[in-house]
DOTORLO-54398 format. One record per residue (C-alpha): x, y, z; chain. Coordinates in nm, 3 decimals, m for minus. Layout:
     east    north       up  bavex
        X        Y        Z      A
...
//
This chain:
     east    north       up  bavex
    0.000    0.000    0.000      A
    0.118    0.334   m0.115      A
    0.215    0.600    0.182      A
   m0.018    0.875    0.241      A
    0.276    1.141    0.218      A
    0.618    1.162   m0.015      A
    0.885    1.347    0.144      A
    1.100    1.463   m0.072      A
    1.468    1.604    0.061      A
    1.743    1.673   m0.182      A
    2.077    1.713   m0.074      A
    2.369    1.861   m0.181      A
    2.715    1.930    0.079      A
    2.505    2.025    0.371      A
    2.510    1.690    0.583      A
    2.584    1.916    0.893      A
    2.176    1.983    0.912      A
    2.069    1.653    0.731      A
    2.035    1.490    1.106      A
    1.846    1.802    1.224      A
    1.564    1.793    0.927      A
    1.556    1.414    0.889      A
    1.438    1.436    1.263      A
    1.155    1.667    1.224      A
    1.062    1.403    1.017      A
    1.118    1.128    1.228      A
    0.880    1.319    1.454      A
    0.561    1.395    1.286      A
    0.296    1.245    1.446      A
    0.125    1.170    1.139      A
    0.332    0.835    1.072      A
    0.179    0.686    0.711      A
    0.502    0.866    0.518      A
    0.797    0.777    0.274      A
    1.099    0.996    0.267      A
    1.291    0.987   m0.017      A
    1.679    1.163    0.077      A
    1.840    1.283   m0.273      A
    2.200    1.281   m0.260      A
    2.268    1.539   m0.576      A
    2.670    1.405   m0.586      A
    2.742    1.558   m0.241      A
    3.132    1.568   m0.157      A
    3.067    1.557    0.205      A
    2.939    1.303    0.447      A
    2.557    1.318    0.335      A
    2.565    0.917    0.165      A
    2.687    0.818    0.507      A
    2.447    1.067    0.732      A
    2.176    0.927    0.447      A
    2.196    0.530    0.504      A
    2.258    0.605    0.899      A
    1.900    0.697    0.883      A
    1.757    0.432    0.620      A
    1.894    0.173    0.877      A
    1.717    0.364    1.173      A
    1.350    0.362    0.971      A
    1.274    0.168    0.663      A
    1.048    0.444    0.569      A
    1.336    0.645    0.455      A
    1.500    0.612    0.086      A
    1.833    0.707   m0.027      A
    1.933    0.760   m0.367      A
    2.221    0.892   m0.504      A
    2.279    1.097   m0.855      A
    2.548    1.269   m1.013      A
    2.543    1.692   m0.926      A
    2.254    1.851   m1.129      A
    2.130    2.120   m0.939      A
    1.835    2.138   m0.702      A
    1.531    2.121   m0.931      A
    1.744    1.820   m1.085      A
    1.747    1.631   m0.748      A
    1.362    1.778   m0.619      A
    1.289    1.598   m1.024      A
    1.432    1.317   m0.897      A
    1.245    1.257   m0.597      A
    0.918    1.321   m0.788      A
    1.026    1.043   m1.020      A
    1.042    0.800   m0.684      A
    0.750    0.937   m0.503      A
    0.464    0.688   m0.484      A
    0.255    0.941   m0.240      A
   m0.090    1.086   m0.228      A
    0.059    1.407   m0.125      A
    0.377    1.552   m0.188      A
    0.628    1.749    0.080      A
    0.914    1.944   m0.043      A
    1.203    2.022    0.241      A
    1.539    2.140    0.163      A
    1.809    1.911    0.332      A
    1.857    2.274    0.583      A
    1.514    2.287    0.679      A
    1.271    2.130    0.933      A
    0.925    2.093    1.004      A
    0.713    2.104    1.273      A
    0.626    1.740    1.421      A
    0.208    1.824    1.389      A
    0.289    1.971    0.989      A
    0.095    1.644    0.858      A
   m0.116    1.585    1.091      A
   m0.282    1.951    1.122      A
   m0.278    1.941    0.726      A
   m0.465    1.647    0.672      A
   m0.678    1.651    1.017      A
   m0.975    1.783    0.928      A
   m1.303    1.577    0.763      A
   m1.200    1.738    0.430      A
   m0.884    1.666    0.257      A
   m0.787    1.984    0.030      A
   m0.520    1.917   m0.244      A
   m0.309    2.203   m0.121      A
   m0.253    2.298    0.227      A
   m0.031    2.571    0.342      A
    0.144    2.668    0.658      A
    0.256    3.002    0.819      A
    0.644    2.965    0.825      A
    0.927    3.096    1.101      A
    1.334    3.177    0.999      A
    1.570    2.978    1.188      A
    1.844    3.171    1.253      A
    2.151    3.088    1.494      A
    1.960    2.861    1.662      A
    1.718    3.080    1.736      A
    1.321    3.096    1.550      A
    1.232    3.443    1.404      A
    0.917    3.553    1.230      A
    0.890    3.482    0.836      A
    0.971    3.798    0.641      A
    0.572    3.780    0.532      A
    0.268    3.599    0.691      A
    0.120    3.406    0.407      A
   m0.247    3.555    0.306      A
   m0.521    3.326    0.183      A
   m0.586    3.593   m0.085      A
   m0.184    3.491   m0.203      A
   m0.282    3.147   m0.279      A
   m0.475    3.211   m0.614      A
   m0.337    3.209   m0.958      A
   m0.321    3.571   m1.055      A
   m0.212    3.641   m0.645      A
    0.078    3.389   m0.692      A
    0.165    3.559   m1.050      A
    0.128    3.932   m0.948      A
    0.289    3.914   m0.603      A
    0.576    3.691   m0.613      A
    0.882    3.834   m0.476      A
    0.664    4.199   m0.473      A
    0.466    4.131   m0.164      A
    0.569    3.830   m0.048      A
    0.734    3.431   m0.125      A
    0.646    3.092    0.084      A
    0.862    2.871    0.131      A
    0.825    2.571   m0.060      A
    0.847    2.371    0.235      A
    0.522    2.543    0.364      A
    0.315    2.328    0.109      A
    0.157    2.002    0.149      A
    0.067    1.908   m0.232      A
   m0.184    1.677   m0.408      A
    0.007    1.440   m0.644      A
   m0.263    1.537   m0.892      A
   m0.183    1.911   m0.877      A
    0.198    1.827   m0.976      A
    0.107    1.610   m1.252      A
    0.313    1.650   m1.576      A
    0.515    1.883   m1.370      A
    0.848    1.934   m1.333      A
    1.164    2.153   m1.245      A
    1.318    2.352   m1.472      A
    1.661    2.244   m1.461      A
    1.780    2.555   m1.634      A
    1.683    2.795   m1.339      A
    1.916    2.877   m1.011      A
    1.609    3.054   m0.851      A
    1.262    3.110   m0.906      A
    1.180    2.755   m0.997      A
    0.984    2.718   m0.689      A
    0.742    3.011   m0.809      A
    0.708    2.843   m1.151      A
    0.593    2.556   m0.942      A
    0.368    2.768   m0.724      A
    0.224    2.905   m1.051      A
    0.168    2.524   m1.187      A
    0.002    2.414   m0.910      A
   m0.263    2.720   m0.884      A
   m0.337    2.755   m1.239      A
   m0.656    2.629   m1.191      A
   m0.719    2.803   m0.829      A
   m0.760    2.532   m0.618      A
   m0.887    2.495   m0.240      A
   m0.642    2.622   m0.045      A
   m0.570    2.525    0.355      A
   m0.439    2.832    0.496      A
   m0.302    2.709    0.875      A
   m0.212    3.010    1.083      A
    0.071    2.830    1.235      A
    0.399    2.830    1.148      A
    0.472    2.467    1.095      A
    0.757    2.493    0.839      A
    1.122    2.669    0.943      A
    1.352    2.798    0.710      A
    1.708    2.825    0.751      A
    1.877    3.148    0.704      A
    2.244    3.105    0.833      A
    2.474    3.422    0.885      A
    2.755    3.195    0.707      A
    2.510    3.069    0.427      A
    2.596    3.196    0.073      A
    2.344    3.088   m0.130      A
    2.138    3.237   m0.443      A
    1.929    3.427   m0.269      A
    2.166    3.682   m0.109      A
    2.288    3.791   m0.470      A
    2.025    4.029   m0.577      A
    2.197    4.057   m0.940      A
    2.187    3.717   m0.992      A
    1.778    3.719   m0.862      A
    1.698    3.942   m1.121      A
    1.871    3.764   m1.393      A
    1.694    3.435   m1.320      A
    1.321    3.608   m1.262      A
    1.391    3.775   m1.648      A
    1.451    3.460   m1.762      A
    1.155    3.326   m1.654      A
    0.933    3.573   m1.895      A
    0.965    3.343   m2.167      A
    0.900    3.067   m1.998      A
    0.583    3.198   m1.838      A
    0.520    3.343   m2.236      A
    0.520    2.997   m2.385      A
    0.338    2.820   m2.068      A
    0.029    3.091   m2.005      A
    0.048    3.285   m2.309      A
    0.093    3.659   m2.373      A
   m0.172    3.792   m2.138      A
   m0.039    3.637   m1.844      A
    0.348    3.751   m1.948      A
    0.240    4.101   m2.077      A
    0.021    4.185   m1.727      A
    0.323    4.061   m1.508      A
    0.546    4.259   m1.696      A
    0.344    4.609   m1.674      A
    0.251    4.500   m1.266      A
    0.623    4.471   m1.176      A
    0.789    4.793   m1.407      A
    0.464    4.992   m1.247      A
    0.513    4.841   m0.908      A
    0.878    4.932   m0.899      A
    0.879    5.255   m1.041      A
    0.665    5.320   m0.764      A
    0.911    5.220   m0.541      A
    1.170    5.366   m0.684      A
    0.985    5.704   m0.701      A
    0.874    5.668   m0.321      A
    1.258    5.593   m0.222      A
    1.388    5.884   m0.399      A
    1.105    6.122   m0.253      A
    1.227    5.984    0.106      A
    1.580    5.999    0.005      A
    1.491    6.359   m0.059      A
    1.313    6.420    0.264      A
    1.616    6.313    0.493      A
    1.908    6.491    0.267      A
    1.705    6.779    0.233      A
    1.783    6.771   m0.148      A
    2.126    6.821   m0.069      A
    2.291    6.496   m0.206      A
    2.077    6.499   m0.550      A
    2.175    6.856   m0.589      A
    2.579    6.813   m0.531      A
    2.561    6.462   m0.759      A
    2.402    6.685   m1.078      A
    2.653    6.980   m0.983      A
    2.967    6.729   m1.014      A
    2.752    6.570   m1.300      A
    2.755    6.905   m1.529      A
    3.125    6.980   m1.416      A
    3.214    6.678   m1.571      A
    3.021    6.666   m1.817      A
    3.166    7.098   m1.931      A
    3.535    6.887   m1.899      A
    3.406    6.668   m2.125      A
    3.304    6.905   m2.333      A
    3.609    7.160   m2.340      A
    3.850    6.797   m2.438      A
    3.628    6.731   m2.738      A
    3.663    7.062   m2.868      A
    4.061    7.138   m2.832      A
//
């Protein structure tokens, strides 16, 4: 018989917290689970931290692929998976030991339930940097707020199988691929479990360089998605996004520099476009000689 829940954990040089989230599944109290531990060619000790625990519960599975990136290894998982549901955590990560069992408690069984989320921090829990709204969890609130008002942790979801059918990773993407997932998985909008409790913890080390602290790089992997999101949902979908984010953040940009304004008194602007014409006179005065 098939387990209720697929856990899927890919890992990749970061056996130092493998023990930590392999226990928070260890823990649920929900128990009908498979976990599925993806060693992505990992130079450390995560094949030896991985069968440690396959020995300690049968319900854990270890396989191990050559490096291909994180939506290569999450692909991987979702090719072992034999699950009704479908829980992504990153090998860093842990959840709460009640995350199944609140998901799936009630008389109703929705194909996507989501959790409120905490950072874990130096060993300490802070808020998220958002509180997940049930008014996020729609198509068009997924598409048009992404990254603008907010982003969930994909660990936060419990998924139906049937939601991620014919879906997978792209493994072209270093970021983002988790909202191209989010978008899959709503395109249709749903019934969404919204649990005001944060049952999913994401870790956020001071020593941690990862994707996500390179805003350059960010931006160069969300423009890459526009074509992606062009050829998937067609030019409506890809044109609105596009006019929602340049308005959104010219608003921004326009609110910064009005603040900017307000604390420098106007000074600052007005010395950069002074040194910015007596350059641009030198400039001038070379050309002509």
């Amino acid at each position: 018989m098939n387990p209720k829940i697929s856990v899927i954990v890919p890992c990749y040089n970061q056996a130092v917290y493998l023990d930590e989230c392999l226990q928070s599944v260890l823990d649920q109290t929900f128990q009908d689970w498979e976990c599925i531990i993806v060693n992505d060619g990992s130079t450390d000790q995560t094949e030896e931290t991985a069968i440690k625990w396959t020995e300690k519960d049968k319900r854990f599975i270890y396989i191990s692929k050559k490096n291909g990136g994180l939506s290569s290894a999450r692909n991987a998982g979702l090719e072992k998976a034999s699950g009704e549901y479908i829980q992504f955590l990153d090998s860093d990560d842990m959840i709460h030991r009640e995350k199944f069992s609140k998901s799936l408690s009630g008389t109703k069984e929705y194909p996507l339930a989501v959790s409120q989320f905490t950072i874990y921090k130096n060993h300490t829990q802070h808020p998220g940097y958002n509180r997940v709204e049930q008014n996020f969890l729609s198509f068009e609130g997924i598409v048009l707020g992404w990254d603008l008002k907010f982003s969930i942790p994909i660990h936060c979801a419990l998924i139906s199988r049937k939601l991620l059918e014919g879906f997978r990773f792209d493994i072209t993407l270093k970021s983002c691929e988790d909202w191209l997932m989010w978008i899959y998985i709503t395109q249709n909008n749903p019934e969404v479990l919204l649990i005001n409790e944060p049952l999913a913890h994401y870790r956020k080390e001071d020593n941690n360089s990862s994707m996500s602290s390179d805003l350059y790089k960010i931006l160069q992997q969300r423009i890459k998605i526009f074509p992606i999101l062009k050829k998937l949902y067609g030019d409506e979908i890809h044109d609105k996004l596009v006019y929602h984010i340049i308005e959104v953040r010219s608003t921004q940009f326009i609110q910064q520099r009005s603040e900017f304004n307000k604390i420098t008194g106007g000074k600052a602007i007005s010395s950069y476009l002074a040194l910015k014409r007596y350059y641009y006179n030198l400039f001038q005065k070379k050309n002509k000689k």
